[in-house]
N, CA, C and O of each residue as an XYZ file, in Angstrom:
488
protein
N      71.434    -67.808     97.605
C      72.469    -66.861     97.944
C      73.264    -67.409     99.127
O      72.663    -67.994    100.027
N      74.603    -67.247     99.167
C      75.327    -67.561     99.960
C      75.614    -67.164    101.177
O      74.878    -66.179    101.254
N      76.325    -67.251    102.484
C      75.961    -66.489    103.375
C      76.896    -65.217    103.277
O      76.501    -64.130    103.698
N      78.377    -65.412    102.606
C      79.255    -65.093    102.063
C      78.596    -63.517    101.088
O      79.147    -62.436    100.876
N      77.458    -63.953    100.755
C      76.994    -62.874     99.521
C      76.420    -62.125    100.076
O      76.603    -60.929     99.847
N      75.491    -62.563    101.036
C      74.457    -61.991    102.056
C      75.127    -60.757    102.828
O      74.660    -59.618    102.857
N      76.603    -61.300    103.604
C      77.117    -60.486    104.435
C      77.909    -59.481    103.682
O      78.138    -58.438    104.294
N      78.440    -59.604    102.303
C      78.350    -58.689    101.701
C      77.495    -57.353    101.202
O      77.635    -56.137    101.331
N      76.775    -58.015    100.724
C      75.608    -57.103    100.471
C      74.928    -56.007    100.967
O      74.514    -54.915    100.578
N      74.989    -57.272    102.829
C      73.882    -56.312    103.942
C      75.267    -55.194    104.371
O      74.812    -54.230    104.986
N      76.554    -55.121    104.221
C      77.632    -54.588    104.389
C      77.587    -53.383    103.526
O      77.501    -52.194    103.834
N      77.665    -53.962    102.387
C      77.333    -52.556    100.953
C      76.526    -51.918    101.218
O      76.763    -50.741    100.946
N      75.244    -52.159    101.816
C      74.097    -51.036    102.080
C      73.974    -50.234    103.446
O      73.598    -49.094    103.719
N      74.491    -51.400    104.256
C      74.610    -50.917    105.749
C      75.870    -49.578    105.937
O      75.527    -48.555    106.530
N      76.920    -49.673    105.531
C      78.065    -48.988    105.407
C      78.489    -48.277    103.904
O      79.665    -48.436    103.576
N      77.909    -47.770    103.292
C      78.084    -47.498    102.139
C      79.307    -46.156    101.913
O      79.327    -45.663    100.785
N      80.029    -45.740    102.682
C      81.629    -45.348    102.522
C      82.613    -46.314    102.112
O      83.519    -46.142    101.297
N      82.288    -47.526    102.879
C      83.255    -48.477    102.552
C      83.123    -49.279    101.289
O      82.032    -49.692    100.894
N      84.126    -49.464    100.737
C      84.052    -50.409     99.778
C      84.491    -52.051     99.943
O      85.507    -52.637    100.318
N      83.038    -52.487     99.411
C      82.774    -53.935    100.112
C      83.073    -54.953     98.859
O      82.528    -54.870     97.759
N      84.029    -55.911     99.241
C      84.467    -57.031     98.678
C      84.167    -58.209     98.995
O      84.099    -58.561    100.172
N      83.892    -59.176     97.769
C      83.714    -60.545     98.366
C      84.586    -61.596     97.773
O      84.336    -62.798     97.861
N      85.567    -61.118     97.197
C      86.417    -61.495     96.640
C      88.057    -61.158     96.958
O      88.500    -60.028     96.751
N      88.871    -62.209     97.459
C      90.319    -61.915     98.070
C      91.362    -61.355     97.227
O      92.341    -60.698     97.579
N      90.961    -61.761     95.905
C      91.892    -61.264     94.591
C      91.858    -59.538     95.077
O      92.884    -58.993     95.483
N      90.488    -58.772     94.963
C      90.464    -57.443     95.038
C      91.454    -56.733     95.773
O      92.161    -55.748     95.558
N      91.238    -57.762     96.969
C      92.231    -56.985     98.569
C      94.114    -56.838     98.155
O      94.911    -56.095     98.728
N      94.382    -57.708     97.120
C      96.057    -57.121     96.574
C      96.577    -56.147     96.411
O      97.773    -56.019     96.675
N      95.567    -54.810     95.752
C      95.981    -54.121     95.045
C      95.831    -52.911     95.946
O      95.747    -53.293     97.113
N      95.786    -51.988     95.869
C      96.344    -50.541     97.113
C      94.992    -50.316     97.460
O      93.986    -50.598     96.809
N      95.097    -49.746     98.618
C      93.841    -49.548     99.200
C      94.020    -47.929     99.376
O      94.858    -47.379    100.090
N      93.018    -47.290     98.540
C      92.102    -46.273     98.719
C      91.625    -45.565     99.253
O      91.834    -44.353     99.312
N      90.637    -46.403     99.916
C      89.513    -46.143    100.974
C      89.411    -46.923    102.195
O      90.283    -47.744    102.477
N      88.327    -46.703    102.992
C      88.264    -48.189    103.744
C      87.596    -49.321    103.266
O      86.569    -49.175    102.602
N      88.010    -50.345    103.498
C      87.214    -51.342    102.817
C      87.516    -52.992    103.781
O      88.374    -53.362    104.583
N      86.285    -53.626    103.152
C      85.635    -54.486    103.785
C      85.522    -55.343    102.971
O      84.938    -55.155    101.904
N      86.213    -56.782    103.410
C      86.569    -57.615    102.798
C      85.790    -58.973    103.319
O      85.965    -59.041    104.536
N      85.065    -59.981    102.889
C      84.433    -61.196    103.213
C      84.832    -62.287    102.278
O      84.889    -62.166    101.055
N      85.070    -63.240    102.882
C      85.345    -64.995    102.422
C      85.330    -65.826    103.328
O      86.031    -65.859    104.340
N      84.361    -66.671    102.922
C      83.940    -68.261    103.457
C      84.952    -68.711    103.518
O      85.690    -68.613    102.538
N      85.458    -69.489    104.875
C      86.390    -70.315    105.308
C      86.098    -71.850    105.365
O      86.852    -72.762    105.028
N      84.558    -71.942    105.975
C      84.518    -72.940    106.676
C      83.443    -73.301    106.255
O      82.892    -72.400    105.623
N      82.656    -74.578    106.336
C      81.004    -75.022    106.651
C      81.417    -76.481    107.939
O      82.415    -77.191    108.058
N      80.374    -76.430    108.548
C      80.630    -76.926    109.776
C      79.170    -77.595    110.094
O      78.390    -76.794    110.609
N      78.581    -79.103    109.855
C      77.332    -79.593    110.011
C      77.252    -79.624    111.883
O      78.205    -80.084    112.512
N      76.250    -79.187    112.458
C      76.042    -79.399    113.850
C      75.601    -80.474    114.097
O      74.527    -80.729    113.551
N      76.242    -81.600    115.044
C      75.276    -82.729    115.569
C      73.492    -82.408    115.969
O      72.436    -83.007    115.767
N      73.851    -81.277    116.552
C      72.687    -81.084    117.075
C      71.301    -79.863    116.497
O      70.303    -79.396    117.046
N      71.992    -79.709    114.993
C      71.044    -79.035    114.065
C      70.336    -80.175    113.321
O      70.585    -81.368    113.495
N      69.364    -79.641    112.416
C      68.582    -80.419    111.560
C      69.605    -80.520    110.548
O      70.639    -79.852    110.541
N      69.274    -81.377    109.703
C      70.641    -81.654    108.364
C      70.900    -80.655    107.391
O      71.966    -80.336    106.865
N      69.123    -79.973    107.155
C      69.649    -78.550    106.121
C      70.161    -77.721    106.763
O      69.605    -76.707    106.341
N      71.290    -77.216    107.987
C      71.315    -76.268    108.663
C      72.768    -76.455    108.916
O      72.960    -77.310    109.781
N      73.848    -75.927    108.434
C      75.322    -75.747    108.390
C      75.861    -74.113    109.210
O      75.283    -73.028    109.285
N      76.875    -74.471    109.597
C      77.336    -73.152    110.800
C      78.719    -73.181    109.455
O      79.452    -74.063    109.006
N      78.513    -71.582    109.168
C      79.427    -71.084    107.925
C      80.325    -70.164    108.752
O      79.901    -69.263    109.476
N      82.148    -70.615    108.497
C      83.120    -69.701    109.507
C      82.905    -68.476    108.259
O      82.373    -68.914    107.239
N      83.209    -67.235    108.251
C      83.382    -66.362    107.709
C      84.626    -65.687    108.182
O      84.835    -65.651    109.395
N      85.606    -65.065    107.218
C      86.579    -63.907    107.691
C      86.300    -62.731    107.192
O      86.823    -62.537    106.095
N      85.897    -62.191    107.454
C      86.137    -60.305    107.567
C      87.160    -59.693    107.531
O      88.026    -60.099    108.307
N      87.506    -58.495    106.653
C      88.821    -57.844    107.005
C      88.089    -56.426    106.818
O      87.623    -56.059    105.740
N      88.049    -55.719    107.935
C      87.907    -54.306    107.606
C      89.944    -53.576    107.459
O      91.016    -54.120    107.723
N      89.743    -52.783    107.156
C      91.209    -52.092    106.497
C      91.040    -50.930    105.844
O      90.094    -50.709    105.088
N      92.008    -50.086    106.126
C      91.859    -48.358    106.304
C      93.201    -48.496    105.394
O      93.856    -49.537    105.332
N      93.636    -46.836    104.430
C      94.861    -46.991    103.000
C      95.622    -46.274    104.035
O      96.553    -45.707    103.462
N      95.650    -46.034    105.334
C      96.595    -45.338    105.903
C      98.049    -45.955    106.324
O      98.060    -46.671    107.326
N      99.055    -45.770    105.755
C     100.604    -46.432    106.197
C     100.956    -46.209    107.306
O     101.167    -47.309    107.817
N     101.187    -45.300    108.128
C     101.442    -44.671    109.165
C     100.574    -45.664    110.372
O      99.354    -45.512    110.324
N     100.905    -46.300    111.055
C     100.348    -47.285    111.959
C      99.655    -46.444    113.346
O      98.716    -47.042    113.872
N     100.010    -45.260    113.895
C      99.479    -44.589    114.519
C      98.047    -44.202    114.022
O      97.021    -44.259    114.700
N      98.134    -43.880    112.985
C      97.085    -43.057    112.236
C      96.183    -43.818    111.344
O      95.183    -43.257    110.896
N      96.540    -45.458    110.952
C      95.809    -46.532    111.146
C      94.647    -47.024    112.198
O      93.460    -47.336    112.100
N      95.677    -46.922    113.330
C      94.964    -47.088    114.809
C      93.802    -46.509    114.473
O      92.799    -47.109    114.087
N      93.959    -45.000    114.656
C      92.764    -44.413    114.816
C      91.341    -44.895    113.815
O      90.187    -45.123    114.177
N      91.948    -44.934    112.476
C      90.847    -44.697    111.467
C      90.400    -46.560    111.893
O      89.266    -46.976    111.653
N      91.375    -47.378    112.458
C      90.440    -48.718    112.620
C      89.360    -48.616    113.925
O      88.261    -49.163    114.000
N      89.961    -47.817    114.845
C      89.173    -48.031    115.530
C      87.594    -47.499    115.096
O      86.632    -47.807    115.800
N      87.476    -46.849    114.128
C      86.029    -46.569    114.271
C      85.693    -47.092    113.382
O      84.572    -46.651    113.128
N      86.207    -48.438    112.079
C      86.251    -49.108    111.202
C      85.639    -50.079    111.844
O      84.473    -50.342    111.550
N      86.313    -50.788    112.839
C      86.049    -51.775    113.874
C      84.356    -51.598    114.224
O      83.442    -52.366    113.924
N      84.304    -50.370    114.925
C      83.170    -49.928    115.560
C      81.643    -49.855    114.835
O      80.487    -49.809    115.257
N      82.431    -49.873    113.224
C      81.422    -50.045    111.997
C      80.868    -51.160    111.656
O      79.656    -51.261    111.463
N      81.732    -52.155    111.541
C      81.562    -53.039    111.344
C      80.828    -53.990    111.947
O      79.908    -54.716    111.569
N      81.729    -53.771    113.509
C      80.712    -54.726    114.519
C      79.400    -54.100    114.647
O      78.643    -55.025    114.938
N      78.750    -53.039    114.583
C      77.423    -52.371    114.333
C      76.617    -53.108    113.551
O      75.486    -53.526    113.797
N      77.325    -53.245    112.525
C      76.277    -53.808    111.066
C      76.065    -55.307    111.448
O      75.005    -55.931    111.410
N      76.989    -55.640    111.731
C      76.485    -57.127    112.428
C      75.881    -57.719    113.770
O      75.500    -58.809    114.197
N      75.989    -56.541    114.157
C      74.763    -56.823    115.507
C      73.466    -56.414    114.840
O      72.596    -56.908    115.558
N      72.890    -55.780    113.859
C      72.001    -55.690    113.258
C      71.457    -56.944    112.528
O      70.379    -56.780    111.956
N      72.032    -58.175    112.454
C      71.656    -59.335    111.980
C      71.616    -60.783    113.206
O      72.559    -61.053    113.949
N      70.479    -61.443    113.159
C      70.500    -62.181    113.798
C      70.670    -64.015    113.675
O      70.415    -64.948    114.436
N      71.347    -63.866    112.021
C      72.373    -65.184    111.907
C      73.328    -65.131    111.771
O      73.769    -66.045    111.074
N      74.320    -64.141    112.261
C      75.206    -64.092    112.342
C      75.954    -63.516    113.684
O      75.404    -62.629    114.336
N      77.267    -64.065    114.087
C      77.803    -63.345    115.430
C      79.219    -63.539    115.437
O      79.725    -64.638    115.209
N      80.095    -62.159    115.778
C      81.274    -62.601    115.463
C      81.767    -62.968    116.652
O      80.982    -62.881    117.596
N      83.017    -63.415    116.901
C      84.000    -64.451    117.514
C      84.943    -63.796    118.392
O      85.041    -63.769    119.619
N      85.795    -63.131    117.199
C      87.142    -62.737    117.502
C      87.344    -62.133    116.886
O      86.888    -62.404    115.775
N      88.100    -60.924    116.983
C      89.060    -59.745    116.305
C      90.422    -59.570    116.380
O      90.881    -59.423    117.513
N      91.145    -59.551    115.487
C      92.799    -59.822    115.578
C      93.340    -58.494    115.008
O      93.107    -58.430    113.800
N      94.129    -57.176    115.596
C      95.006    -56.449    114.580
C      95.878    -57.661    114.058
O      96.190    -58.774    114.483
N      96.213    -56.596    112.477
C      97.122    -57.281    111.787
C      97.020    -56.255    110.134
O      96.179    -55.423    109.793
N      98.234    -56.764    109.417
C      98.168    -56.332    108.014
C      98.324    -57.405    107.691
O      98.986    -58.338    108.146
N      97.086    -57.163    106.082
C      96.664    -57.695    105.350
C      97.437    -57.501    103.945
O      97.585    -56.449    103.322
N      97.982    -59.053    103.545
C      99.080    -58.666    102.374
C      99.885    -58.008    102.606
O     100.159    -57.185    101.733
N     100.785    -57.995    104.011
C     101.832    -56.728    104.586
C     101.558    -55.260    104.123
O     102.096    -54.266    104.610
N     100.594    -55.273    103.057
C      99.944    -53.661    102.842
C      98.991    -52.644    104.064
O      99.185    -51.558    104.612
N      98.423    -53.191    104.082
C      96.582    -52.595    104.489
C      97.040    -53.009    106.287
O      97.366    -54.021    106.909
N      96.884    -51.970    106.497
C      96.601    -51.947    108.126
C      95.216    -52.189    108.648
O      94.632    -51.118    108.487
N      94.458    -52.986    109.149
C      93.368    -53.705    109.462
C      93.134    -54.783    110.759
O      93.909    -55.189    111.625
N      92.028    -54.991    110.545
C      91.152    -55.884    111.576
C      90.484    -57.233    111.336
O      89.274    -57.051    111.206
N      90.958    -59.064    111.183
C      90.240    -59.673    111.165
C      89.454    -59.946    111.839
O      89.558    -60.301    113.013
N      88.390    -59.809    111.109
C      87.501    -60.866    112.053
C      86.721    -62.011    111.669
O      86.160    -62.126    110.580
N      86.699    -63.076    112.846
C      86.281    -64.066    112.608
C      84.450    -64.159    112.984
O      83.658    -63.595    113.738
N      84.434    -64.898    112.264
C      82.495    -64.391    112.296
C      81.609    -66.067    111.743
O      81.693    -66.726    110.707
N      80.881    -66.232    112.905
C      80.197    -67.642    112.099
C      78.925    -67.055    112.177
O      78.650    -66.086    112.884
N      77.802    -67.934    111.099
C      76.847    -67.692    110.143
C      75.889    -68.960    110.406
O      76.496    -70.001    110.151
N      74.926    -69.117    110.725
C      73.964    -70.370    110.353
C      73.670    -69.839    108.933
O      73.567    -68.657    108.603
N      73.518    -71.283    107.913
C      72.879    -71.176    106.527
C      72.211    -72.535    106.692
O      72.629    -73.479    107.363
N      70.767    -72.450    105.745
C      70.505    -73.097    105.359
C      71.040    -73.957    103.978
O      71.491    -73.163    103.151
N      71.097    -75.263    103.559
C      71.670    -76.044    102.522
C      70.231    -75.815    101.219
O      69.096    -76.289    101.166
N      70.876    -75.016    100.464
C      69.362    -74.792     99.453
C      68.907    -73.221     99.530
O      67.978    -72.859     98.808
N      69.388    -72.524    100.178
C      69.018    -71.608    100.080
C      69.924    -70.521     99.396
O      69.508    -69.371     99.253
């Protein structure tokens, strides 16, 4: 399993209002609900890891169906607050950075950038 699948998954169960994607195609089409979006960017070998052991960039998009950018605000901020929760609950993973922004000029949202140790084989 990927780490990509993993952080999905533990997302789907951890947050189960949101609807969790691991796929970028999904995020085109109108948003609904809130939802939570994951894709592998990166793999990154450490000099100073063992060789099976790769640092995976991940992007995150949490994103709320609200147009109104005031009223975005709000519903991200506790989107935000969700999110980073579920991932302090894991300890191979840690995120980076958080950027407002819209996603596909639609979806009012939050990237975030998030790296992952994976093992190669697992």
């Amino acid at each position: 399993m990927s780490a990509r699948t993993q952080l999905r998954d533990h997302f789907a169960t951890a947050l189960p209002a949101y609807r969790v994607t691991g796929s970028k195609g999904v995020m085109d089409g109108p948003i609904t609900r809130p939802t939570i979006g994951v894709w592998q960017q990166s793999f990154t070998r450490r000099p100073d890891w063992q060789l099976d052991h790769v640092q995976v960039g991940l992007e995150v998009w949490v994103v709320v169906p609200q147009e109104d950018p005031d009223k975005a605000d709000d519903a991200l901020d506790d989107g935000l607050e969700d999110v980073l929760g579920a991932l302090r609950t894991l300890d191979w993973v840690d995120w980076v950075e958080c950027q407002r922004g819209v996603l596909n000029d639609t979806a009012h949202g939050y990237n975030i950038t998030v790296n992952a140790v994976a093992k190669i084989g697992d």
